[in-house]
C-alpha positions, 0 to 999 in steps of 0.5 A: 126549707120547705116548698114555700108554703106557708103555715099557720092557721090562717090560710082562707080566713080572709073572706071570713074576716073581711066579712065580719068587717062588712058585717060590722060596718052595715050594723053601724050604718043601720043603727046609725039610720034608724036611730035618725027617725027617733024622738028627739028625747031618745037623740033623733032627729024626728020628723026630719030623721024620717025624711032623712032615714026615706032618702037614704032608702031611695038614693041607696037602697035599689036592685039593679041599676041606680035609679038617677037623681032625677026619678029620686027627686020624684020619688021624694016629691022634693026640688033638687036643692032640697035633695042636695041639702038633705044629702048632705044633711044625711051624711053629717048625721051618719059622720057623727053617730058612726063616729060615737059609736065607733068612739064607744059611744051611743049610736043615736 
């Protein structure tokens, strides 16, 4: 019987939970990456998880305007058909780690 307002504590925690969420998943994400360069006796990848772990930095980590894919490929010194092969390579890679560790398991 009231104005319409609503009760209860929770009025203007969205933006906080909603950044608890973020906050989260950028975890995930960085434990996954990092976990990539690692040794493959510590679950990495290696070598190639450092090449990987590098162009996840390149194609997503910028300032301003994405650079395009051809200033990436001369960045990473790489042809295009490397680059799509290592893109998707990265995005298995963090699938599979993101999902253990979401699953309770390791994220490496």
């Amino acid at each position: 019987m009231g104005g319409g307002r609503a009760t209860g504590g929770s009025a203007g925690l969205g933006p906080l939970v909603a950044y608890a969420q973020h906050s989260r998943v950028y975890q995930l994400v960085d434990e996954a990456l990092r976990s990539l360069g690692s040794s493959r006796d510590a679950g990495g990848l290696g070598g190639y998880g450092a090449r990987l772990y590098t162009l996840a930095k390149v194609r997503y980590v910028h300032v301003g305007e994405a650079p395009s894919v051809a200033a990436q490929l001369a960045e990473l010194k790489i042809s295009e058909r490397a680059y799509r092969a290592q893109v998707d390579a990265l995005h298995r890679e963090l699938a599979v780690r993101i999902g253990q560790a979401l699953k309770g398991g390791v994220a490496a």
